[in-house]
N, C-alpha and C positions, 0 to 999 in steps of 0.2 A: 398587235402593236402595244407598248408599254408607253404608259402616259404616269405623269404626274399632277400631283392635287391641283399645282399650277393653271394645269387647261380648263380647271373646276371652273362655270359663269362667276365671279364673284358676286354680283348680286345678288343670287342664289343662295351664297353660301354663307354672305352676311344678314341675309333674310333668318337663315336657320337656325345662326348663331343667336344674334336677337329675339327667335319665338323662344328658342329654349331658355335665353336667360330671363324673360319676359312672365311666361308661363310655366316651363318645367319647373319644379323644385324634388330635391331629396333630401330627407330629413330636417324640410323646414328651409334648407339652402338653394337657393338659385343654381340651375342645374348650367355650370359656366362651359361651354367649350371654346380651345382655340379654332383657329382658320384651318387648321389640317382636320383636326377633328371633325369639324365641322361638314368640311368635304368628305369624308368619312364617311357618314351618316346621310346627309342627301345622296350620293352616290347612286346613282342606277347602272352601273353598268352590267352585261352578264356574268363576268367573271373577274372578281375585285380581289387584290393582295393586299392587305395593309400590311407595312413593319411597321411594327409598335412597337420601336426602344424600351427598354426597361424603366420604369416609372412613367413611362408615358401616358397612362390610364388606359389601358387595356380592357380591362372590364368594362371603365365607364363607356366607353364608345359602344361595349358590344350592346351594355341596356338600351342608351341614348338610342341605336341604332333601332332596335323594338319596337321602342318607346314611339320613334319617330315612326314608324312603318304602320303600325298599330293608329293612331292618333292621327298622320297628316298623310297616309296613304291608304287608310281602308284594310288593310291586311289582316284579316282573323290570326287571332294565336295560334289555333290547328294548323294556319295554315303558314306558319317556322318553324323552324328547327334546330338549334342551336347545341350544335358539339362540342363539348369538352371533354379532357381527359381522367378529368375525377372526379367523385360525387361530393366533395365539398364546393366546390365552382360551380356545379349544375347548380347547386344547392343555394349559392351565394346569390348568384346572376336572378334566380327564380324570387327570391325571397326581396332582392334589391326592386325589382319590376311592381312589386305588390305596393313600395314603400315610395314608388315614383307618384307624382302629383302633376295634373295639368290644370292650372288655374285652381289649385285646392280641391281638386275633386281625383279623386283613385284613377289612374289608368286602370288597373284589374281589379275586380271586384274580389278575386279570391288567387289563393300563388297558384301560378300556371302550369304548366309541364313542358315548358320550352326548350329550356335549358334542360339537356341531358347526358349521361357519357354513352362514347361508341358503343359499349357493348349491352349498357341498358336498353336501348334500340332497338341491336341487335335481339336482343333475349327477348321483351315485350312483341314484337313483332314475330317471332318463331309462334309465341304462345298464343297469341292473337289467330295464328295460323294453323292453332291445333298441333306444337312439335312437341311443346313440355321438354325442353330439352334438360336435362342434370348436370350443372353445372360443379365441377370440384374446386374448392374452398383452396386461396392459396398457401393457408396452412396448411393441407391434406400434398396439394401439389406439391410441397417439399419434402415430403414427410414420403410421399411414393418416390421421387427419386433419390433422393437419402436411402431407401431401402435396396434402388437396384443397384445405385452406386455399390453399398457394400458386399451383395452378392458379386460384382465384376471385380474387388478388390478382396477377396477375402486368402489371396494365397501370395497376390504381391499387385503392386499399384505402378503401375507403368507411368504414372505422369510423374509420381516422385524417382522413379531412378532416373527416368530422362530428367531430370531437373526442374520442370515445368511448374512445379510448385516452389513458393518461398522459404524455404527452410524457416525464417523467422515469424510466422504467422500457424494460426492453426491450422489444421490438414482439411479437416472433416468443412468448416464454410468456406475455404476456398475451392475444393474439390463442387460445393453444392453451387456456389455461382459461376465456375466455370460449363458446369454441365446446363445449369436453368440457361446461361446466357446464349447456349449452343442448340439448346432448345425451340428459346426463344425465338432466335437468329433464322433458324431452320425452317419453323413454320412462316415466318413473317415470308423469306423470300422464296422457299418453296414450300407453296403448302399444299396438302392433299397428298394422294395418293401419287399421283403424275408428280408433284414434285420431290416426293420422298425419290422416288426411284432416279429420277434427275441429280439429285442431291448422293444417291448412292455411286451413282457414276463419276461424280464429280470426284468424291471421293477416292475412290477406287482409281482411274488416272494422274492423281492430285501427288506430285513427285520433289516438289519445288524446296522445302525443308525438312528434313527427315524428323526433326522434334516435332514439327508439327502436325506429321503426318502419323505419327506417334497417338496425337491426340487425337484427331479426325476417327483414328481404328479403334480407340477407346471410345469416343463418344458416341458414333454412329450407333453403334448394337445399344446402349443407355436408351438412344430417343426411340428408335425400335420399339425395345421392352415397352418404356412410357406410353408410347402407341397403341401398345396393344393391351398395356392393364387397362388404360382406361377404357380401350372397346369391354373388357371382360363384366365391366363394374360397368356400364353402358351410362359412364359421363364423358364430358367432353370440357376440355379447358377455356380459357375465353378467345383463345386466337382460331381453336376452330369453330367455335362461335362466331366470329366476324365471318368465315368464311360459309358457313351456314346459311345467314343472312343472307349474305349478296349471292348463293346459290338459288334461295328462295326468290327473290330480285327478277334472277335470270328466267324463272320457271313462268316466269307471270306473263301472260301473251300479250301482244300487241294491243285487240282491242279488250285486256281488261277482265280475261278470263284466269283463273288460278289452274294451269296444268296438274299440278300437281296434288292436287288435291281426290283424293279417294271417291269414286263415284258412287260408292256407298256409307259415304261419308253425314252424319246426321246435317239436319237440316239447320239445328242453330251453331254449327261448325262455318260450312256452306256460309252461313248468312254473316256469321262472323269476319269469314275473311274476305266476301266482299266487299264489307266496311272496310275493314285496310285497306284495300285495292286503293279503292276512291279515295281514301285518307291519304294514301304517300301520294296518287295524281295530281292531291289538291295544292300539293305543296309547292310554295312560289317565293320562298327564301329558305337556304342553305347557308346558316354559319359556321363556320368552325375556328376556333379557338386552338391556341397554343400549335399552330398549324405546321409551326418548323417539327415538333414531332410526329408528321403524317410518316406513315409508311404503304407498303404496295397492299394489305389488307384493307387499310381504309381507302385509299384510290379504289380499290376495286367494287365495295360497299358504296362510294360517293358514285360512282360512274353505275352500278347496274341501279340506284337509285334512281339519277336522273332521266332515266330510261324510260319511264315510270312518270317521271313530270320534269320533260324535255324543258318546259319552258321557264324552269325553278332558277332563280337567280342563285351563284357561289359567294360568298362573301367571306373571306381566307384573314385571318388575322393570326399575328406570328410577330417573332422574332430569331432569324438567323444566326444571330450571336449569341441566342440562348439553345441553342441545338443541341442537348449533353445528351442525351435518350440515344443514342446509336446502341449501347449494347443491347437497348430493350428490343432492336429490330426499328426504331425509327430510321429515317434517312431525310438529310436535309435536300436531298436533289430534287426532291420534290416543294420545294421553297424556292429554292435558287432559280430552277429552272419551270416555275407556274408557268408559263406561257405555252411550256411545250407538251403538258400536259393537260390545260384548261385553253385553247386557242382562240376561239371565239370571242371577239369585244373584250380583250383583257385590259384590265388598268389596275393600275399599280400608287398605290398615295404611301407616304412615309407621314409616321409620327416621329417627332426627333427631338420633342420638349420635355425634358426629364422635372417631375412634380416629388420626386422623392428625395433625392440629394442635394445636396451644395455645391458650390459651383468646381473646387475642385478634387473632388470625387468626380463628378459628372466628365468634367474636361479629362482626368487621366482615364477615365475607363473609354471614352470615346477613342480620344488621343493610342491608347495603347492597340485597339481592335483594329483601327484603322490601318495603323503599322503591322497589326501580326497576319489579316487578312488579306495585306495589299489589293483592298476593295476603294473604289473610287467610292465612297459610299457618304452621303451626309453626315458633319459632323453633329452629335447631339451639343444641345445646350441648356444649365439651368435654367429655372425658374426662380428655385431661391436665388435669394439675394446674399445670401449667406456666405464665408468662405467655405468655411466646413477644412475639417484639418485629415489627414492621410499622416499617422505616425509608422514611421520603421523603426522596429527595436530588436537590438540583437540582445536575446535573453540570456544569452552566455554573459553577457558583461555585467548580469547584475549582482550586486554589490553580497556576498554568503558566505557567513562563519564556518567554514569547514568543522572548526572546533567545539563548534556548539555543544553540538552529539557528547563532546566528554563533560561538558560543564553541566550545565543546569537545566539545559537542553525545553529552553521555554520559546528561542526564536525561532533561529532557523532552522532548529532542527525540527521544529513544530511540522515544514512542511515536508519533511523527507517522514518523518511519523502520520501525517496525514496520507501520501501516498502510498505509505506500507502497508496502514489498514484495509487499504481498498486492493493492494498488487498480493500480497502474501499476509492472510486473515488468517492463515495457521501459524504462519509463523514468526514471530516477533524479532526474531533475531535479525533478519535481512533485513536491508534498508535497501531505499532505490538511488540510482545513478545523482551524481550531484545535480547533474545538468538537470534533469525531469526535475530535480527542487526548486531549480533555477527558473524554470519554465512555468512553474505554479506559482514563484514568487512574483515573475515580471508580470500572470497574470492578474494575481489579485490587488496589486498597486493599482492597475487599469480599473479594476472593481473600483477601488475605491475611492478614486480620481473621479469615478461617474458615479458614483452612489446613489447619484438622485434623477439620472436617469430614467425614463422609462420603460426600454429596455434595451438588455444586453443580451449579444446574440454572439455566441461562440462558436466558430467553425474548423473545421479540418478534411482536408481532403478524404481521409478515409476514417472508419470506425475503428481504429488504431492509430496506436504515435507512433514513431520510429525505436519507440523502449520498448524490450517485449513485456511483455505481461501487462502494460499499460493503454484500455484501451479506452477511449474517448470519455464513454459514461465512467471512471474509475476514473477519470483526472476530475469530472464533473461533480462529482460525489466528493473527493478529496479538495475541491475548490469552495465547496460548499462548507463543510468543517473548517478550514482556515478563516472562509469570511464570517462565519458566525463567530468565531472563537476571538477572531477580531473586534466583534460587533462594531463591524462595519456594514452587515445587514440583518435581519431577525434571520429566520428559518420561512416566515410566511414571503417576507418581502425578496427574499432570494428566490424563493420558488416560483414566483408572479414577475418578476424584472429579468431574470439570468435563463439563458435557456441554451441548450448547444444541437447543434446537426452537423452533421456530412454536407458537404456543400451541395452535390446532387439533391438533398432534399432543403434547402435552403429556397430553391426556386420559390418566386412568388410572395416572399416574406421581406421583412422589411424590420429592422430597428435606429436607435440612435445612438449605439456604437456594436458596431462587428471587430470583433476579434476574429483574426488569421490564425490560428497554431500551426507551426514549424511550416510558415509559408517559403520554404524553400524549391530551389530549383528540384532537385533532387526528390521532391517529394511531390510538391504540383505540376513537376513536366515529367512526369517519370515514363518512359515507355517498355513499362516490363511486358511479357508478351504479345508483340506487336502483329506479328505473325500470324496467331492462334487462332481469325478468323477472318483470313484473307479472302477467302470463300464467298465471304459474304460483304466483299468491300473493305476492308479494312488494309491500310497500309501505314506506313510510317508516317506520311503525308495526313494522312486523317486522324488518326489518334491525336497528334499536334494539335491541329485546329480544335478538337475537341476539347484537349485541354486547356488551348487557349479559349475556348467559349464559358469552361470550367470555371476559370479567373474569375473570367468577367462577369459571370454569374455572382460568383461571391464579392465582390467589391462593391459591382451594386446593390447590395442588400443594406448597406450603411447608409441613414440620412446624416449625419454630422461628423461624425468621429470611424474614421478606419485605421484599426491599429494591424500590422503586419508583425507577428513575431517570428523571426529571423536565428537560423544558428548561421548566417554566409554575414561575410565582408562585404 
C-alpha cells in the first residue's frame, strides 16, 4: 500500500522538526527541516520511497536521517549503510555527519564509513572474505576495448557502411561509446554466464531492423573477446563485481555459516569472515541514494543482502525526473514501480520544495515535466522569494560585422580568430562559420552581464556543438580568450566563476546562471539511433522521456538566471 507523508502522526513530526531545529546544528546553523522532510526522517516504515525533487535537499534528509537514527533511536553507525553512486557523495555525506552537532557536542567522534558506493561494498566485502579480487581501472577498460574494436575493424567497419555512425563526429569515440554502452547494457541485464548465452540467443533470433541487427553481430563477438581478455589477465570490471557480491550473499547459509569458504582455509580468514557474517546480519537500516538510477545488479545485491538481515529497514531516496543513466544499464522501473519490488509496509513521502531556484525556474521545470510525463505527480514549489528570470536568445540574431575580417579586425573578428586558434592551430588561414562567432558572442555578453556572479555554468547536450571540429572544451578555451581580452574577467577569476559540462554531468550541481548552448529541438530531442538497444528496453517511447529528464536536469541547475541559446523561431 502507498501512503503519503500526509498519514505521518503530526505531532510526531512537529516534535522532530522542533528537536532538530532546537538542538541539531551544521556549521554553527540550526539544522531547519520542513514537514515532509521531517516525515522523512522519523519515518519507520520497512520499505520507504522518498522523491526528492531537485533542490529539495537530498543530502540533507539523508544525514538528518543518521543523525536522527544515531541520536534518538540508538542505532550504532556499523549498524547503516548508506549507498551511493559515487565516491564524492559517500565522501560528502561521511564528512557532513562528523560536522553535525547535538546541542554543541559531535554526533561522531571521528568520519564514519557509512556512506559508501555500490561497488566499494561490493569490493571490501569480497576481500573481507579472502577473494582479493583485481579490479580493471576504467582507463585500462577502454583502452582493452579500443583494441578489440580495432582488430574487428581492421579490413572494413560494418556500422559505418550501414550508416550507424555520424559521418560528422569522429569515428574512433563513437565506435568506443557504442560498444562500452552495449557492454554495459549487456552485463546489467544479463549477467554471467547463463545470461551471456541468453543474450546470444536473443540475438541470433533478433530480426526486427536489419541495421540493427547489423550492430548486435558487430558487438556481440566485441563483449565475447572483453570476456575473455579479462578472464586471461584474471580481473574483472565493476559490474562483475556487483555480481560477485551478491554471489557471495547467496553462499552464506541460513544459520550464519560461510559455504563457501575453503575448509582449509587459515584460521584468521575463517575468523575474518565470520565477522562479516555478523556485520552485514547486524544491519537494521538500508539507504540508498540517487535510487532512480538502480538497476537489476543492485536489486539483486540489495535482496541477497537482506537475506542476511531480514529485519534491515530500505530507505530509497531518488528522483524520477532525474533518471538520465539508462545507457549506463540504469532502469527507472524500478522507482516507478518500488512497491512491486519492495511489497512489504511500503510508504512513499514526496519532497516538492525547491531550496535552489527561483520561483520561475522552479514553476517552468515542474510545469513542463508534468506536461511531458502526463504524471498526476505534485507540482514543485519555490522557496525563494525571488522571481529569478529564464532568458531565450536566438544567437543567430546577434548584432556581427561580417566585414571586420577585412578591416582592422579588432572586434568581431576577435571572436572568429578566437575560435580558429582552438578549431585549426595549424592553420591560420581557415576561419569558422559566422554563426559559431555568433554563438561565442551571444555568449560572452551573458559573461559579462553576470561578471560578478559567482558562478557560471555552461551546458550543452553533448561534448560537441553542431560545428564540426568545434568541440565543447574548444568553444570553452576560446570563451575564455575573448573574456580576458575583454577584461571582463582576469584569467584567475574566469577559472574559479566559469566552468562548462555535458548536461549528463551536470547532475547535482548548482550555479547562479546556466547557460544552454544550441538548446534546440534538433539537438536536445534528438533521437539518433533509437533502435540500437531495443534489447535491452529501449524504444522511441523511452529515449523521449529520457530526454525530456535530460531538460529538466539542466534547467535545474540555475538558482537565478537560465539563459537558453537558441538557433529556432
Amino acid at each position: 500500500m502507498n501512503l503519503t507523508f500526509e498519514y505521518v502522526k503530526l505531532p510526531r513530526m512537529q516534535e522532530v522538526q522542533k528537536w532538530f531545529e532546537k538542538h541539531v546544528s551544521l556549521h554553527g546553523e540550526p539544522y531547519f527541516l520542513d514537514k515532509e522532510q521531517a516525515a522523512a526522517v522519523c519515518d519507520s516504515h520497512k520499505n520507504t520511497l522518498v522523491t526528492a525533487r531537485a533542490g529539495s535537499g537530498k543530502t540533507r534528509i539523508i544525514v538528518a536521517k543518521i543523525a536522527y537514527l544515531i541520536h534518538q533511536e540508538g542505532i550504532k553507525p556499523a549498524e547503516i549503510s548508506a549507498f551511493v553512486f559515487n565516491r564524492t557523495a559517500a565522501a560528502e555525506i561521511n564528512q557532513r555527519l562528523t560536522e553535525v552537532k547535538i546541542d554543541d557536542v559531535p554526533l561522531l567522534t571521528e568520519t564514519p564509513n557509512i556512506a559508501t558506493t555500490f561497488h566499494k561494498f561490493a569490493l571490501d566485502t569480497l576481500k573481507q572474505a579472502d577473494k582479493n579480487p583485481r579490479i580493471i581501472s576504467e582507463e585500462a577498460r577502454d583502452e582493452l576495448i579500443k583494441v578489440i574494436i580495432k582488430q574487428h575493424t581492421r579490413f572494413r567497419n560494418p556500422l559505418k557502411t550501414a550508416q550507424i555512425l555520424q559521418p560528422t563526429l569522429p569515428i574512433e569515440p563513437q565506435m568506443l561509446g557504442l560498444i562500452s554502452q552495449f557492454i554495459n547494457r549487456a552485463q546489467q541485464k544479463y549477467p554471467g554466464m547463463i545470461g551471456f548465452k541468453k543474450l546470444t540467443q536473443i540475438i541470433k533470433n533478433y530480426s526486427a531492423d536489419p541495421q540493427t541487427k547489423i550492430f548486435y553481430d558487430f558487438a556481440l563477438p566485441i563483449y565475447q573477446e572483453y570476456r575473455q581478455s579479462l578472464k586471461k589477465q584474471e580481473k574483472i570490471d565493476f559490474n562483475v563485481l556487483m555480481s560477485d557480491a551478491a554471489g557471495l550473499f547467496a553462499k552464506i547459509s541460513i544459520n550464519g555459516t560461510f559455504e563457501g569458504l575453503s575448509q582449509t582455509a587459515a584460521d584468521a580468514t575463517r575468523k575474518s569472515t565470520v565477522m562479516l557474517i555478523h556485520a552485514l546480519q547486524a544491519k537494521h537500516y538500508l539507504l540508498i541514494d540517487e535510487y532512480q538510477d538502480f538497476s537489476y545488479l543492485f536489486l539483486n545485491l540489495v535482496n541477497q543482502l537482506r537475506k542476511l538481515c531480514p529485519e534491515a529497514h530500505l530507505f530509497a531516496v531518488g528522483d524520477d525526473w532525474q533518471a538520465i543513466n539508462r545507457f549506463a544499464g540504469s532502469d527507472c522501473t524500478y522507482f516507478l514501480n518500488f512497491a512491486d519490488f519492495f511489497s512489504e509496509d511500503t510508504y512513499k513521502i514526496n519532497l516538492v520544495t525547491n531550496y535552489r531556484s527561483d520561483r520561475k525556474i522552479v514553476d517552468s521545470a515542474s510545469n513542463y515535466m508534468i506536461k511531458a510525463t502526463g504524471q498526476n505527480a505534485a507540482k514543485i514549489t519555490a522557496f525563494s522569494k525571488k522571481s529569478g528570470k529564464i532568458h531565450r536568445v536566438n544567437y543567430l540574431k546577434t548584432r556581427f560585422d561580417t566585414e571586420d575580417i577585412k578591416g582592422d579586425a579588432l572586434y568581431d573578428s576577435a571572436f572568429q580568430h578566437a575560435l580558429a586558434d582552438e578549431m585549426y592551430p595549424s592553420n591560420s588561414i581557415n576561419l569558422p562559420p559566422t554563426t559559431a562567432a555568433k554563438l561565442l558572442k551571444a555568449t560572452l555578453k551573458i559573461i559579462k552581464k553576470h561578471h560578478k556572479a559567482e558562478q557560471i555554468l555552461i551546458l550543452h547536450r553533448h561534448n560537441f556543438t553542431s560545428f564540426p571540429g568545434l568541440t565543447l572544451s574548444k568553444f570553452y578555451r576560446a570563451l575564455k580568450q575573448v573574456t580576458i581580452q575583454n577584461y571582463i574577467l582576469t584569467t584567475e577569476e574566469f577559472d574559479q566563476r566559469v566552468s562548462w559540462l555535458t548536461i549528463h554531468r551536470s547532475k547535482g550541481l548548482e550555479a547562479d546562471v546556466v547557460i544552454i548552448l544550441e538548446a534546440d529541438n534538433k539537438l536536445l530531442f534528438s533521437d539518433f539511433k533509437n533502435n540500437l538497444f531495443e534489447i535491452f528496453g529501449d524504444n522511441h517511447t523511452t529515449n523521449r522521456e529520457d530526454q525530456y529528464r535530460l531538460y529538466y536536469v539542466a534547467i535545474t541547475r540555475a538558482k537565478h538566471h537560465l539563459y537558453l541559446l537558441t538557433s529556432e523561431k
